[in-house]
C-alpha positions as CSV (number, residue, x, y, z in Angstrom):
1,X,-23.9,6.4,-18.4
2,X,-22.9,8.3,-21.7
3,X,-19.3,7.3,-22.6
4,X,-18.1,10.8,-22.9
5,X,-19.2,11.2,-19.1
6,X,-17.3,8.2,-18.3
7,X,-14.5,9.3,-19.4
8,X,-14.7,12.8,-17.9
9,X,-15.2,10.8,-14.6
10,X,-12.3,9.0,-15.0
11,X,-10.1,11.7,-16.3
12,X,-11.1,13.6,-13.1
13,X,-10.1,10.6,-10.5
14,X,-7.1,10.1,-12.5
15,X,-5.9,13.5,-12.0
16,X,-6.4,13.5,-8.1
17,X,-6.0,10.2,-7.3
18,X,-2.6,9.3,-9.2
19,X,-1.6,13.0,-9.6
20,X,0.1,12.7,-13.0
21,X,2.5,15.7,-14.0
22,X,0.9,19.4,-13.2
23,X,3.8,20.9,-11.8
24,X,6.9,21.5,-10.6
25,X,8.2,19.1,-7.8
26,X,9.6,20.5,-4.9
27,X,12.1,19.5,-1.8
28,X,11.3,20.2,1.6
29,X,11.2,19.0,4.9
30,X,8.1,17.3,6.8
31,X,7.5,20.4,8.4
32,X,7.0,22.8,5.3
33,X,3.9,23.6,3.4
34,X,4.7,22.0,0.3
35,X,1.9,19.9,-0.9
36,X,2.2,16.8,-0.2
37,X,1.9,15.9,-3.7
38,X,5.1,18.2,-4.7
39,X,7.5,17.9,-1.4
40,X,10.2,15.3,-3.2
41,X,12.5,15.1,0.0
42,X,14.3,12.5,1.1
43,X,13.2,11.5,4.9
44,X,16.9,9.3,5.6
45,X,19.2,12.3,4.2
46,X,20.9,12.7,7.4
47,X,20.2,8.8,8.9
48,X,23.1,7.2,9.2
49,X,23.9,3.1,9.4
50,X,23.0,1.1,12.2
51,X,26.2,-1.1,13.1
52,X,24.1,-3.7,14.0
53,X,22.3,-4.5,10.7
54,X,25.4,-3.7,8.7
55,X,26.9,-6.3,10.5
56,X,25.1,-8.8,9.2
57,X,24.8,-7.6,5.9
58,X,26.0,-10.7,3.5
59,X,29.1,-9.4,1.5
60,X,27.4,-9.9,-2.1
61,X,25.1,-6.8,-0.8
62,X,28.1,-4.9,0.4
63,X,29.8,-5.0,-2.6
64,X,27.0,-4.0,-5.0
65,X,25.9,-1.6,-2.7
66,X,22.5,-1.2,-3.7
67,X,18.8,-2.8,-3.2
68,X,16.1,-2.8,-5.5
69,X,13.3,-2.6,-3.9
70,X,9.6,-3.7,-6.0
71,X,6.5,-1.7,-5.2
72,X,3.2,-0.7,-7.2
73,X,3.7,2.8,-7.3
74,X,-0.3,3.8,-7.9
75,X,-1.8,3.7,-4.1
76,X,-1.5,7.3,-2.3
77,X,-0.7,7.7,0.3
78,X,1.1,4.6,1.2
79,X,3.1,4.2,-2.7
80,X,3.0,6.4,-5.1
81,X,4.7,9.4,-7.9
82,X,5.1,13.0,-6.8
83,X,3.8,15.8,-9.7
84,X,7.1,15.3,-11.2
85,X,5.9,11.7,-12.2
86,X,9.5,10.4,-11.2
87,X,10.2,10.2,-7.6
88,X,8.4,7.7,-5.5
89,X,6.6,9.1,-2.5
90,X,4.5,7.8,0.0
91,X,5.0,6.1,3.2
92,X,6.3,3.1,1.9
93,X,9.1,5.1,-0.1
94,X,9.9,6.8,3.1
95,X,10.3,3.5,4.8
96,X,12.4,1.8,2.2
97,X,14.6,4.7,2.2
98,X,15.5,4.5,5.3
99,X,16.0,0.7,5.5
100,X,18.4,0.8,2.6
101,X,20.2,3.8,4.5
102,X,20.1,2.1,8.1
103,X,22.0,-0.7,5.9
104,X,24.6,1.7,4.4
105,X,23.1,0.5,0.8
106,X,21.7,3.0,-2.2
107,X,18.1,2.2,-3.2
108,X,16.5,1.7,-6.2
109,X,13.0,1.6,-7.2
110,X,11.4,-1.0,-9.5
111,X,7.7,0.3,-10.7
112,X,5.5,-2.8,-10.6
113,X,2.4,-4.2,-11.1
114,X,1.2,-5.6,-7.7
115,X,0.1,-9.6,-8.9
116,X,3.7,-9.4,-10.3
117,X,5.8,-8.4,-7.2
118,X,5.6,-12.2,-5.1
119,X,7.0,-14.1,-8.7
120,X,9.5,-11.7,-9.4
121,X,10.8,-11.7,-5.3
122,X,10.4,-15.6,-5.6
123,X,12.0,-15.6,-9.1
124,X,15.3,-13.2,-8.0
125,X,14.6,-9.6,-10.1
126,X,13.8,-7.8,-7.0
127,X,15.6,-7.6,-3.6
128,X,12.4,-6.5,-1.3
129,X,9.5,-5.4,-1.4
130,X,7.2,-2.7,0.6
131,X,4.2,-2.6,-0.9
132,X,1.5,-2.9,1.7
133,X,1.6,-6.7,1.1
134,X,-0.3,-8.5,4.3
135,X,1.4,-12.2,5.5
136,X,-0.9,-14.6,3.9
137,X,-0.4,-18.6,3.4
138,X,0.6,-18.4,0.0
139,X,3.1,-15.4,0.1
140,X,4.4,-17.2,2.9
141,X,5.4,-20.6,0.6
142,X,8.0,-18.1,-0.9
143,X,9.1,-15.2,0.7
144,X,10.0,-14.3,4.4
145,X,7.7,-11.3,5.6
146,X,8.8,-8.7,8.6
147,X,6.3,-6.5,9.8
148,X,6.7,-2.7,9.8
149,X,2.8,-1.3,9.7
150,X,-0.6,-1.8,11.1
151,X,-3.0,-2.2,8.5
152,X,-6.6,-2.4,7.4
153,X,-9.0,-2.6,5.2
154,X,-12.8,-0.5,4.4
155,X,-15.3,-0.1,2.0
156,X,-16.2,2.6,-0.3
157,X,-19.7,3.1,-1.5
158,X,-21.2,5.4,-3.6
159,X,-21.7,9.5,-2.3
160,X,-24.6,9.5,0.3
161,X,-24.9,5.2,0.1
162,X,-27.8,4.9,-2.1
163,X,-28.2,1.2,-0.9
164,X,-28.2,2.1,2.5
165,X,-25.1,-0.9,2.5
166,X,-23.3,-1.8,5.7
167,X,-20.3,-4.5,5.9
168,X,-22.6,-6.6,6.6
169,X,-25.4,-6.4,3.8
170,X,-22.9,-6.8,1.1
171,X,-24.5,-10.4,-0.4
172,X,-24.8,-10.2,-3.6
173,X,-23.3,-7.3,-4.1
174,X,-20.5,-5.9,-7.0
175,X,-18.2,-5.2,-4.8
176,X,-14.7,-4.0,-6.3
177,X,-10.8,-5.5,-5.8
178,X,-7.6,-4.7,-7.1
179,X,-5.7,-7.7,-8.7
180,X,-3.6,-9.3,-6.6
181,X,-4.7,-7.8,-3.3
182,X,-5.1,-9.4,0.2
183,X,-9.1,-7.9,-0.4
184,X,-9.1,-10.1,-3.8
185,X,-7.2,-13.4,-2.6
186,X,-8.3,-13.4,1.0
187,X,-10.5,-11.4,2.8
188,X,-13.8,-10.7,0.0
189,X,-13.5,-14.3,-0.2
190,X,-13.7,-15.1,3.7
191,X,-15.6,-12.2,4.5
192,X,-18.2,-13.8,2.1
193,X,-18.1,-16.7,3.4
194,X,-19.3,-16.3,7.1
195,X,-21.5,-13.3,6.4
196,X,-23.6,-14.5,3.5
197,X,-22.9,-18.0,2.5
198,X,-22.8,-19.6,5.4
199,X,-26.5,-17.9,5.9
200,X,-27.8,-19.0,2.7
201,X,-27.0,-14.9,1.3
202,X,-25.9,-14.8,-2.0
203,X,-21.9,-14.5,-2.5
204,X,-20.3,-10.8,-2.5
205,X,-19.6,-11.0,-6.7
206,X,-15.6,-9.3,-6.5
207,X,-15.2,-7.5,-9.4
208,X,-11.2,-7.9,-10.1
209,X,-9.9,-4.6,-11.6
210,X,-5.9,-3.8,-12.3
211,X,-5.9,-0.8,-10.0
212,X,-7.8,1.5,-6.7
213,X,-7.9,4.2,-9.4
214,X,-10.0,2.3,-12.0
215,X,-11.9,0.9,-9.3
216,X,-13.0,4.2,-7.6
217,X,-14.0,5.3,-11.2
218,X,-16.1,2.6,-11.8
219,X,-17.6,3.4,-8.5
220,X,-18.1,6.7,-9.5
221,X,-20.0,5.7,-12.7
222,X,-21.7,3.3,-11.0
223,X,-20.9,0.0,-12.5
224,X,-20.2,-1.5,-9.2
225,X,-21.6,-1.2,-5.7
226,X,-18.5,-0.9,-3.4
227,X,-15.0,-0.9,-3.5
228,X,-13.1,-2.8,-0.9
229,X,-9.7,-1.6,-0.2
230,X,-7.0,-0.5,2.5
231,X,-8.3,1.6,4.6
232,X,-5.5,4.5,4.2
233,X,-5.9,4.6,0.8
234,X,-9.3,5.2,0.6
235,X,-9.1,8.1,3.4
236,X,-6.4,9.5,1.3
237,X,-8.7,9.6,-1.9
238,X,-11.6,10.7,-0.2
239,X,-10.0,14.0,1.5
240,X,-8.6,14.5,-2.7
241,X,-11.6,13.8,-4.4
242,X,-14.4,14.9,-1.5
243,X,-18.1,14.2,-1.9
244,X,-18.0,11.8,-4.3
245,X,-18.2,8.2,-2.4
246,X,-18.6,7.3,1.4
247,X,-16.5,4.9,3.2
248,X,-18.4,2.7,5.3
249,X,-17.7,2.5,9.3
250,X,-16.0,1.0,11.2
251,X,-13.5,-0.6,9.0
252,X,-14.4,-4.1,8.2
253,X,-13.4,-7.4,10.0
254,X,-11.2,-9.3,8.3
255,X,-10.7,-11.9,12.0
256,X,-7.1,-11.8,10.4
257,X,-3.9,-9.7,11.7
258,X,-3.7,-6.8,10.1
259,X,-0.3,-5.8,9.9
260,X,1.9,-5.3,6.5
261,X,5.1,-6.9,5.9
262,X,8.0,-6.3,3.4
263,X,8.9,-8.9,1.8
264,X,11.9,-11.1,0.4
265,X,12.6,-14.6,-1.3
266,X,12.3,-17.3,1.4
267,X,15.0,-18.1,3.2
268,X,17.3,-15.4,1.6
269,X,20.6,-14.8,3.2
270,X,19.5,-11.3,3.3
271,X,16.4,-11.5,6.0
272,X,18.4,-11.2,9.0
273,X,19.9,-7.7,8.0
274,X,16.7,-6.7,6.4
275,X,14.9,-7.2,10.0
276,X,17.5,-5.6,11.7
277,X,17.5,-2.9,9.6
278,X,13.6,-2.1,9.8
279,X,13.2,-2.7,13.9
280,X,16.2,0.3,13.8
281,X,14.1,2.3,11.7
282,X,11.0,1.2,14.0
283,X,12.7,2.5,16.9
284,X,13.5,6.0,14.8
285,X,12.2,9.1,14.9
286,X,12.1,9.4,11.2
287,X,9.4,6.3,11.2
288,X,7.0,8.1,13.6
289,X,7.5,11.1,11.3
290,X,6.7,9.6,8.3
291,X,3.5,8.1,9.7
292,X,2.3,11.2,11.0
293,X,2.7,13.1,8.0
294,X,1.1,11.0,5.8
295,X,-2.2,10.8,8.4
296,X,-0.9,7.7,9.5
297,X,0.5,8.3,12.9
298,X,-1.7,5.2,14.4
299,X,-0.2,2.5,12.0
300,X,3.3,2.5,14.1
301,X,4.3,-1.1,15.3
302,X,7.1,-1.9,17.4
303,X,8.5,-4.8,16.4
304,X,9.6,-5.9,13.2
305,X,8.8,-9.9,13.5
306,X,9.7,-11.7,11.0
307,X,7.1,-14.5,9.6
């Protein structure tokens, strides 16, 4: 492909599927008809403290009386800007919001790069994190995980699947992964393993790239066959960008729990309010809500284990 038609291709999925600056942002409730992309309101405005989880809330945290809170604010719907390009919105912005407000506490948001949110939990900069971030092993070695989502993860071919691919005639394949990902460190890996190697197939060959945005252009342009990536996501940029990729059915099996987990450094005095805090907001209206207006209404757990 020409460079200049890369780059219009890219400039196109950038301006859907990051939705940069085009407007105005606006406030509104969950009800309104504010695009989503605009509506800038703040879900916990009238939540108020849950006893409980201020109660066990360790005095260091009272007295600053704020948590910062790390995400990678590039994955619509789940974490990502509004139009204005400064207020974070998404489902995970939502929740945090209300976690810091079920805990009395302000909130403030860290924009970072996803392979750089477990060493800078582990090495003290942030307080939490929701990101999407699945339970696995090695996240496990350093940080205490409570689950608040269902999860899941799909692939994303090309528009009308010119290689007729299915999850399970992905060997040999260029299959694209963001950096840092569950889909990069865990499941393309497994998922390899037992469908092709273990046949004699060729690997699935993951193609690392920084971001879902530069991996759904490359798609586009066709320098990779398939993009594997949470499921939500990629339903999110599909209904912004329609017609130009398919995402394969049914989602694919990863043989591994699926649910999301916010994270914090292992063993940190903090954990037992932070649980608290999100099984209150589990148990809230406002969670349901949320879900539901971001097209995620069957994602709802109710219990926030801790791992």
């Amino acid at each position: 492909m020409a460079k200049n038609k890369i780059q219009t291709v890219a400039a196109g999925l950038a301006v859907l599927l990051t939705l940069s600056a085009c407007g105005g942002a606006a406030t509104g409730t969950e009800a309104t008809d504010i695009p989503k992309t605009q509506n800038t309101r703040d879900i916990s405005e009238n939540v108020q403290p849950d006893a409980e989880a201020v109660a066990l809330l360790p005095e260091s945290y009272k007295a600053k009386g704020e948590l910062t809170v790390a995400m990678d604010l590039s994955s619509p719907p789940m974490t990502f800007l509004a139009e204005d390009n400064s207020t974070p919105i998404g489902v995970n912005p939502d929740l945090a919001r209300l976690v810091a407000k079920k805990l009395g506490l302000k909130l403030k948001f860290e924009n970072t790069a996803f392979d750089t949110i477990v060493p800078g939990i582990d090495g003290g900069r942030f307080d939490f994190t929701a990101t999407t971030m699945s339970a696995t092993e090695e996240r496990l070695k350093v940080m205490d995980m409570i689950n608040y989502l269902k999860g899941g993860s799909a692939v994303a071919v090309p528009k009308g699947n010119p290689l007729n691919l299915t999850n399970d005639t992905l060997c040999g394949r260029n299959i694209g992964v963001t950096k840092g990902s569950t889909q990069q460190l865990k499941h393309l890996p497994n998922v390899s393993k037992w469908t092709c190697e273990e046949k004699g197939q060729p690997a699935i060959n993951a193609i690392t790239l920084p971001n879902v945005q530069e991996a759904l252009t490359q798609l586009d342009s066709k320098r990779i066959d398939g993009v594997f990536y949470d499921a939500s996501g990629l339903a999110w940029a599909d209904a912004q960008q329609p017609d130009h990729f398919a995402i394969l059915q049914p989602r694919m099996d990863t043989r591994t729990n699926t649910n999301v987990a916010m994270g914090l450094k292992k063993g940190s005095p903090l954990t037992p309010a932070l649980q608290a805090a999100i099984q209150s907001v589990l148990e809230s209206p406002e969670y349901k809500e949320s879900l539901e207006y971001w097209g995620l209404g069957e994602s709802a757990i109710s219990e926030a284990a801790i791992r």
